[in-house]
N, CA, C, O and CB atoms as a CASP TS submission, in Angstrom:
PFRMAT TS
TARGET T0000
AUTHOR 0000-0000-0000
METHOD Language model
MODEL 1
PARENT N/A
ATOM      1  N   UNK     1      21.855  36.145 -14.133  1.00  0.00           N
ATOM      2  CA  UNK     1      22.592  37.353 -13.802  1.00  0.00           C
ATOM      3  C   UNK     1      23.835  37.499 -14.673  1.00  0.00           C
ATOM      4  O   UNK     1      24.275  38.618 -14.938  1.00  0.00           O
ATOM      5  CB  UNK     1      22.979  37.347 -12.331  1.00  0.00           C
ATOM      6  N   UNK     2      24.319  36.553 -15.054  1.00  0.00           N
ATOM      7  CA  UNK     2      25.591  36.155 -15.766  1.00  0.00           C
ATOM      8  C   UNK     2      25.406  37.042 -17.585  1.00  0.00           C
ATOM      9  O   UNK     2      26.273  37.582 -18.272  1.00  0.00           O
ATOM     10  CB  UNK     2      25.624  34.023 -15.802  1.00  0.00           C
ATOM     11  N   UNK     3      23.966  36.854 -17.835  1.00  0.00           N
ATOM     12  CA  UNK     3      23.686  37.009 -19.037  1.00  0.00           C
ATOM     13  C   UNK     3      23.562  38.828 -19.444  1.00  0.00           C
ATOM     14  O   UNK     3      23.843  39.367 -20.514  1.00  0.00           O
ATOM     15  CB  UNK     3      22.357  36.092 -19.216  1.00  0.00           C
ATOM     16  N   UNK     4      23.094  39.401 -18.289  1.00  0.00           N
ATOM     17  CA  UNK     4      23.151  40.628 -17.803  1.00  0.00           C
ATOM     18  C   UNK     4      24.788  41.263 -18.040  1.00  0.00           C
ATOM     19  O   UNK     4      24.855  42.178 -18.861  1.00  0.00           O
ATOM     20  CB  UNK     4      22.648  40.511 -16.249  1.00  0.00           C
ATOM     21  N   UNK     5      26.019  40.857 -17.414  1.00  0.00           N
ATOM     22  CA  UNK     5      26.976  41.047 -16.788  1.00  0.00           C
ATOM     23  C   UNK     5      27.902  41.185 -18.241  1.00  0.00           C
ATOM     24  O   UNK     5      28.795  41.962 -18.579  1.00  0.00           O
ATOM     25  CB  UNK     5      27.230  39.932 -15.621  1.00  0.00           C
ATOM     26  N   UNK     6      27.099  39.818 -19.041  1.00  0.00           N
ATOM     27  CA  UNK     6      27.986  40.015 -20.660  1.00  0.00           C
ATOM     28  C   UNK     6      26.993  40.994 -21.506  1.00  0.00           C
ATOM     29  O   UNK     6      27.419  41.260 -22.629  1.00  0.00           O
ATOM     30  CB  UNK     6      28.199  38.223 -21.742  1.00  0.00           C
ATOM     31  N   UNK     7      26.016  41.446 -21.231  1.00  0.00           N
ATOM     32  CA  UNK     7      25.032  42.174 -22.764  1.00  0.00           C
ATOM     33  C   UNK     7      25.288  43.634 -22.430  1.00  0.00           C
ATOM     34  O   UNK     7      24.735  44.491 -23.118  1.00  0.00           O
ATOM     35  CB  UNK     7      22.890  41.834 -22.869  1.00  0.00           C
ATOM     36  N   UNK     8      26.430  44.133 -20.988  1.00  0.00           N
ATOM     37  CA  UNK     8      26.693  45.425 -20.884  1.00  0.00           C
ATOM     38  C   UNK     8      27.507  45.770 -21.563  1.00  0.00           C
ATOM     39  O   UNK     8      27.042  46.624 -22.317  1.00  0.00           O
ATOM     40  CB  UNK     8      26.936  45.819 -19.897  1.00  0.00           C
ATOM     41  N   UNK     9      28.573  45.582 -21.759  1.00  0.00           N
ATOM     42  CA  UNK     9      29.697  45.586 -22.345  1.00  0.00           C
ATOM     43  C   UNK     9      29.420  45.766 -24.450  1.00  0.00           C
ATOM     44  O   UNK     9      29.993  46.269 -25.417  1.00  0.00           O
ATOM     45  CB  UNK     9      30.429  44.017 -21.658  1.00  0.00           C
ATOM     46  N   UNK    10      28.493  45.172 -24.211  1.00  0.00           N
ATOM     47  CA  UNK    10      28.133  44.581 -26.057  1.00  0.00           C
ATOM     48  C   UNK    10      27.013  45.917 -26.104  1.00  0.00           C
ATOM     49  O   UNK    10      27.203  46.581 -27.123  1.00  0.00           O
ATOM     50  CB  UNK    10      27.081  42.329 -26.414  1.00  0.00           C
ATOM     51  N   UNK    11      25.982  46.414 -25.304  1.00  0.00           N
ATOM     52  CA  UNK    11      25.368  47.242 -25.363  1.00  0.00           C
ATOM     53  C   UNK    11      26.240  48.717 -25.851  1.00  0.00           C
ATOM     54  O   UNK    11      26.099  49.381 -26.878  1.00  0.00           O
ATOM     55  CB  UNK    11      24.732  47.120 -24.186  1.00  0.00           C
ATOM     56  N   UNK    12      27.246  48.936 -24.599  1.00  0.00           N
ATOM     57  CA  UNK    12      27.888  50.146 -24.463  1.00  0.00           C
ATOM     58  C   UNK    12      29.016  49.963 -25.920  1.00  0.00           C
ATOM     59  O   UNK    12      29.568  50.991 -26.313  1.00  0.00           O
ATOM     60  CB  UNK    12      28.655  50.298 -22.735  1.00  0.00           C
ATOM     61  N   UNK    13      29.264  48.795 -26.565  1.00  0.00           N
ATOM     62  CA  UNK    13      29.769  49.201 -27.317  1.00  0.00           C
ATOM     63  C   UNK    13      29.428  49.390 -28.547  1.00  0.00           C
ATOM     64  O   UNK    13      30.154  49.930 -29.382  1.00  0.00           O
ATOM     65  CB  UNK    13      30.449  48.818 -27.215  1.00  0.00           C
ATOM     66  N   UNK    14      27.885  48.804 -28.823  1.00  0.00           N
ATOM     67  CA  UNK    14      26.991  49.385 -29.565  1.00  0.00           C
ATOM     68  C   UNK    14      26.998  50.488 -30.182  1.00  0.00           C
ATOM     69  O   UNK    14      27.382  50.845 -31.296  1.00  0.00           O
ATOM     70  CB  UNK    14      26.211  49.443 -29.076  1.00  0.00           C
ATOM     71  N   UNK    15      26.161  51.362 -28.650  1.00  0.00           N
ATOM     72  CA  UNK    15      25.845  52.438 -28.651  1.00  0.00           C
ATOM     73  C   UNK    15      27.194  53.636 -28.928  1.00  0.00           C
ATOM     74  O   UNK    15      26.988  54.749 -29.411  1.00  0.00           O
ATOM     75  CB  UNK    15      25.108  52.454 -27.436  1.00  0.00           C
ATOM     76  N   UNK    16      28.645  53.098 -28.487  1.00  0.00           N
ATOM     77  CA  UNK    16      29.322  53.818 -28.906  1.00  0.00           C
ATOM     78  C   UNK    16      29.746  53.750 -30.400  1.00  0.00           C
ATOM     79  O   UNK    16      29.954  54.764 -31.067  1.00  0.00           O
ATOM     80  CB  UNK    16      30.122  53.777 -28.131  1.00  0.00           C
ATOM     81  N   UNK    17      29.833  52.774 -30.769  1.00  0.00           N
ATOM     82  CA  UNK    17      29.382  52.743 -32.392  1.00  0.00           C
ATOM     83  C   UNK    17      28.599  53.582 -33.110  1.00  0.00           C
ATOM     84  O   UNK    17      28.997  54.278 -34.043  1.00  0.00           O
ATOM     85  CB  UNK    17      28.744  51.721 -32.691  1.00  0.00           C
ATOM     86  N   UNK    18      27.340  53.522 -32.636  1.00  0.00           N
ATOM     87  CA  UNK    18      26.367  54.075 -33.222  1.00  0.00           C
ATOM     88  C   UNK    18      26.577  55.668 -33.078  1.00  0.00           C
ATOM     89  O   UNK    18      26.362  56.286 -34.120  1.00  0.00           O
ATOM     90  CB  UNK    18      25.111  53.517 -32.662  1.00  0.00           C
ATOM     91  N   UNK    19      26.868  56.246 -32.231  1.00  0.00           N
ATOM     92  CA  UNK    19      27.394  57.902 -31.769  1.00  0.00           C
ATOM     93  C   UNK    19      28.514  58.041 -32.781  1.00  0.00           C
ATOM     94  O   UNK    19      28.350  59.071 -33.435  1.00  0.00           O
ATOM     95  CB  UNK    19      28.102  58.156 -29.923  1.00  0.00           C
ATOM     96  N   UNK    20      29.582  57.371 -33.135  1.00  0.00           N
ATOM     97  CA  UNK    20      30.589  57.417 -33.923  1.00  0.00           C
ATOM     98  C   UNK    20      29.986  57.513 -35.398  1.00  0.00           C
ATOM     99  O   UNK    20      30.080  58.639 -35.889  1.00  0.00           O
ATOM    100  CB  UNK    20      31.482  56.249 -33.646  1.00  0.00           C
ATOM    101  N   UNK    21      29.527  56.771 -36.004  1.00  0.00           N
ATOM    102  CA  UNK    21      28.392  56.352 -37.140  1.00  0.00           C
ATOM    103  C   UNK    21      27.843  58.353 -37.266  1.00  0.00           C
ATOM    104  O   UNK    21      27.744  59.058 -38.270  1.00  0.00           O
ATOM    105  CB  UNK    21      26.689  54.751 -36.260  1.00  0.00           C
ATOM    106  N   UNK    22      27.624  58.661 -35.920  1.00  0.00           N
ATOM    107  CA  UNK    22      26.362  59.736 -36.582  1.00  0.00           C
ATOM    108  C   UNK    22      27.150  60.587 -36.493  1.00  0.00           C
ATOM    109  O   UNK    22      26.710  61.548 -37.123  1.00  0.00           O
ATOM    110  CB  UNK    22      24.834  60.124 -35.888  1.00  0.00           C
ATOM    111  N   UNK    23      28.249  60.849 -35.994  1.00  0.00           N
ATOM    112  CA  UNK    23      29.548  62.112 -36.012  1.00  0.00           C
ATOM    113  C   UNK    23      29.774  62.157 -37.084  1.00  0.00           C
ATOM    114  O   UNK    23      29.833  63.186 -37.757  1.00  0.00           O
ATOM    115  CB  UNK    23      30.952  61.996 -35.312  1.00  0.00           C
ATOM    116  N   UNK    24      29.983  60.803 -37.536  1.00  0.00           N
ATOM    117  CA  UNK    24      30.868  60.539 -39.304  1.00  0.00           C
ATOM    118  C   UNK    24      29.689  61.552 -40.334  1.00  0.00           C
ATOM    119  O   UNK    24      29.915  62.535 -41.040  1.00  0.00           O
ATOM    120  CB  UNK    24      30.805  58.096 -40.091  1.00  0.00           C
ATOM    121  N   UNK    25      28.642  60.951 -40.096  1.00  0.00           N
ATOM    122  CA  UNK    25      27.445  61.636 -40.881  1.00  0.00           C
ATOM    123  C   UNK    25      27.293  62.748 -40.729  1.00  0.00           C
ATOM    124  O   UNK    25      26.992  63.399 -41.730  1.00  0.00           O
ATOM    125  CB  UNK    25      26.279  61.248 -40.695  1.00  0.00           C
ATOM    126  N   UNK    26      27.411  63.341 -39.628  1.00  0.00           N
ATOM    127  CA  UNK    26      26.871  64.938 -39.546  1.00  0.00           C
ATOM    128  C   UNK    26      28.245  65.505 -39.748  1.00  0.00           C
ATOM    129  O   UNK    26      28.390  66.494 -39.031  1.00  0.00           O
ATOM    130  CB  UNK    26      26.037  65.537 -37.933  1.00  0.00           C
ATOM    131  N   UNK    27      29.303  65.230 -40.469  1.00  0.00           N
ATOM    132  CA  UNK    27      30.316  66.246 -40.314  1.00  0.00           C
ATOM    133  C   UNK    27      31.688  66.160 -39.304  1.00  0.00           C
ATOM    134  O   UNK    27      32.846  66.575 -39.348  1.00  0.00           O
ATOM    135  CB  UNK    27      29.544  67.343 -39.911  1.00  0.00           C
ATOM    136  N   UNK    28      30.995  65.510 -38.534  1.00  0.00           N
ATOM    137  CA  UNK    28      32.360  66.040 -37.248  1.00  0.00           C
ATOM    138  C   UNK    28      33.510  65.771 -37.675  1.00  0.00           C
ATOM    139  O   UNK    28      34.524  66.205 -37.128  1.00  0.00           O
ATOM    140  CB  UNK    28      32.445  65.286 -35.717  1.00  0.00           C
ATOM    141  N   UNK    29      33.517  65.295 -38.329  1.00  0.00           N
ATOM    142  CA  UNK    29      35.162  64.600 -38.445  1.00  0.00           C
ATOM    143  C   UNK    29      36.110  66.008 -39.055  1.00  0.00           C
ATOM    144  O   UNK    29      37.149  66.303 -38.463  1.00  0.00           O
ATOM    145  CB  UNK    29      35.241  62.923 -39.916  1.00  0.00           C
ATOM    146  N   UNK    30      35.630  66.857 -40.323  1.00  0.00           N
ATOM    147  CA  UNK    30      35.937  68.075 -40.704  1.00  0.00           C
ATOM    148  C   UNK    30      36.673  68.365 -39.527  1.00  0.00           C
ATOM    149  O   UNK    30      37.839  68.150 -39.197  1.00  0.00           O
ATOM    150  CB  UNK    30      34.814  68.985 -41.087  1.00  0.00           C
ATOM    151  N   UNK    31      35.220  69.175 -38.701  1.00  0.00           N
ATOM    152  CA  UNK    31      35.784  70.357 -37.320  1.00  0.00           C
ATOM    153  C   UNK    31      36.531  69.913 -36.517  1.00  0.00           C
ATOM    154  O   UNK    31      37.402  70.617 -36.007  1.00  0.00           O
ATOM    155  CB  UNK    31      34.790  70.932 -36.309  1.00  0.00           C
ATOM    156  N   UNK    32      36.354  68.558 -36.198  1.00  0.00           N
ATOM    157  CA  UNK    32      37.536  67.982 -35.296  1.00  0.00           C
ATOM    158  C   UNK    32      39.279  67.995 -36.364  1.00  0.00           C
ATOM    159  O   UNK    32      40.052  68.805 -35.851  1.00  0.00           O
ATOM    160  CB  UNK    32      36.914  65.996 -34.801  1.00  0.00           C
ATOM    161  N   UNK    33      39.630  67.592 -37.077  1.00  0.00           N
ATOM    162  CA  UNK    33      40.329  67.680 -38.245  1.00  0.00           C
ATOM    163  C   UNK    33      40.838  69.326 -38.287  1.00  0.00           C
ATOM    164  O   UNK    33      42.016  69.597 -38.518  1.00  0.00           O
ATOM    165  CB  UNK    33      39.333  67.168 -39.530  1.00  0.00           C
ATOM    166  N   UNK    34      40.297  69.884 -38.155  1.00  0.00           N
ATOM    167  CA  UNK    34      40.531  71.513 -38.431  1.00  0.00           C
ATOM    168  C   UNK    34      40.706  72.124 -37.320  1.00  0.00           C
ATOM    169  O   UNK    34      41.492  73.043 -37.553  1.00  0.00           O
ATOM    170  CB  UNK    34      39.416  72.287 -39.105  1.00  0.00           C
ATOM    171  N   UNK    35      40.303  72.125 -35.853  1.00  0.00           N
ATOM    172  CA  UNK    35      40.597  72.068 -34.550  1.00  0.00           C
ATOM    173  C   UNK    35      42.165  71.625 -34.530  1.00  0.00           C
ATOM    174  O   UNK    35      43.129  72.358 -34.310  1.00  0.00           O
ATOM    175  CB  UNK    35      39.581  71.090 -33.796  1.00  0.00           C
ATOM    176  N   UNK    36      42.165  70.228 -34.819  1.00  0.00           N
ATOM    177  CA  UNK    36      43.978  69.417 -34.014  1.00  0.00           C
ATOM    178  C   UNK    36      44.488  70.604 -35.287  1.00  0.00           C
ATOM    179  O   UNK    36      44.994  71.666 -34.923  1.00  0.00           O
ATOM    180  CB  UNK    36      44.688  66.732 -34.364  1.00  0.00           C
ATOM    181  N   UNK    37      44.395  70.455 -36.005  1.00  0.00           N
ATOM    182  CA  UNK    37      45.639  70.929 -37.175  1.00  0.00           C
ATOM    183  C   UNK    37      45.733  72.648 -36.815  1.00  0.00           C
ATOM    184  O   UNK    37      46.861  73.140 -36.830  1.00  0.00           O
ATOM    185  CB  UNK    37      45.023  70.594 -39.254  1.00  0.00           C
ATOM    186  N   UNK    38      44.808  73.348 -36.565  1.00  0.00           N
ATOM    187  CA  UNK    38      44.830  74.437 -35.522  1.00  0.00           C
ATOM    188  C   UNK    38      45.723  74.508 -34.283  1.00  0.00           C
ATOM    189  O   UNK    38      46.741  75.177 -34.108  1.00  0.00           O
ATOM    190  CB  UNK    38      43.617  74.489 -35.034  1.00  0.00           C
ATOM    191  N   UNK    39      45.309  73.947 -33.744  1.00  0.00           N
ATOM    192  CA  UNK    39      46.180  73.429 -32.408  1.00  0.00           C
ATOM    193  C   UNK    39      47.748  73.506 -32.666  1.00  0.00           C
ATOM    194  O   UNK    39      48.463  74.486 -32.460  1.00  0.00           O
ATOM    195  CB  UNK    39      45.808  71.740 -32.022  1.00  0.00           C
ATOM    196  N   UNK    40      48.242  71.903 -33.306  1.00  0.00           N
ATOM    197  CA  UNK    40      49.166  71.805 -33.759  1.00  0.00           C
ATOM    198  C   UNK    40      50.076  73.195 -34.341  1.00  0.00           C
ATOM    199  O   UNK    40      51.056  73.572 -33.700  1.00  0.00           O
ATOM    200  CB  UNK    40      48.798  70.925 -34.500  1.00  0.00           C
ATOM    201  N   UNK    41      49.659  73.879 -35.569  1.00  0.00           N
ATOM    202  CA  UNK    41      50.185  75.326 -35.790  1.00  0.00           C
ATOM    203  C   UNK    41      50.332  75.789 -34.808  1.00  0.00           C
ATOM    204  O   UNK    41      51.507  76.090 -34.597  1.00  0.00           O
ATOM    205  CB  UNK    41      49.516  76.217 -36.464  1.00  0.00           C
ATOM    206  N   UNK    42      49.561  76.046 -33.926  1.00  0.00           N
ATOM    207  CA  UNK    42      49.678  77.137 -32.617  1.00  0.00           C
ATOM    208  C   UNK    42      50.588  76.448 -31.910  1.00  0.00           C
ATOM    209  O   UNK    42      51.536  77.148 -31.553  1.00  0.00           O
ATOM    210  CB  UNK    42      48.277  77.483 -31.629  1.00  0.00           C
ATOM    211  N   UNK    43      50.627  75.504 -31.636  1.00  0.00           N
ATOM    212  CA  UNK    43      51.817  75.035 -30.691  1.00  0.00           C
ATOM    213  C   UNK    43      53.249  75.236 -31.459  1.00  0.00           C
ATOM    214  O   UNK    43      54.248  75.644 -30.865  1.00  0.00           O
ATOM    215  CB  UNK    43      51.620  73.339 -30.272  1.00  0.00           C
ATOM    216  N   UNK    44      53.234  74.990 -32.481  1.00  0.00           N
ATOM    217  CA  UNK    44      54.579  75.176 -33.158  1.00  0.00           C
ATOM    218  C   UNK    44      54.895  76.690 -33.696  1.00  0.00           C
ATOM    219  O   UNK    44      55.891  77.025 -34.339  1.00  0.00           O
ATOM    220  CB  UNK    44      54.632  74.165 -34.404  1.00  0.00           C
ATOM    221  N   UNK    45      53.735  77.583 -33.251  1.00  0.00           N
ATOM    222  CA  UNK    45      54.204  78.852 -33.619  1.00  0.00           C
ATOM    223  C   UNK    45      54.100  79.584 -34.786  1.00  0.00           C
ATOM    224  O   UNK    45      54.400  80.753 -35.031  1.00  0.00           O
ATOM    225  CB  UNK    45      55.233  78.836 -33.473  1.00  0.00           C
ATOM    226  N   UNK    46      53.638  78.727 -35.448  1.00  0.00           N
ATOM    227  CA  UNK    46      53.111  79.114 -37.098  1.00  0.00           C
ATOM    228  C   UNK    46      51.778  79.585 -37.467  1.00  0.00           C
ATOM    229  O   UNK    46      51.620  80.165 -38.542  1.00  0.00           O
ATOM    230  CB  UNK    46      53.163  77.910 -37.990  1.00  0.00           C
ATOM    231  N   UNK    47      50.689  79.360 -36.566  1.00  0.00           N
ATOM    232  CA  UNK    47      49.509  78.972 -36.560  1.00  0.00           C
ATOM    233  C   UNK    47      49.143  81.048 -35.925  1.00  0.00           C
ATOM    234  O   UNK    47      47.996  81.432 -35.700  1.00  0.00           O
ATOM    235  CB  UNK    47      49.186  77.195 -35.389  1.00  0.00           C
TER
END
């Protein structure tokens, strides 16, 4: 049960790896990048 209790933790951080990995690839990083810096202007009034 013990062996279970440690391969969750290593799984989930895997898999969040791997989701990160395919954001990088498809782009996201751009639209996210262009979103905050959007944001940012608008909050300061410039935007």
């Amino acid at each position: 049960m013990k062996t279970g209790r440690r391969a969750l933790p290593v799984i989930l951080l895997a898999l969040g790896a791997g989701f990160l990995v395919l954001g990088i690839l498809n782009g996201e990083v751009a639209i996210v990048v262009s979103r905050a810096a959007n944001i940012c202007l608008e909050c300061i009034g410039i935007g």
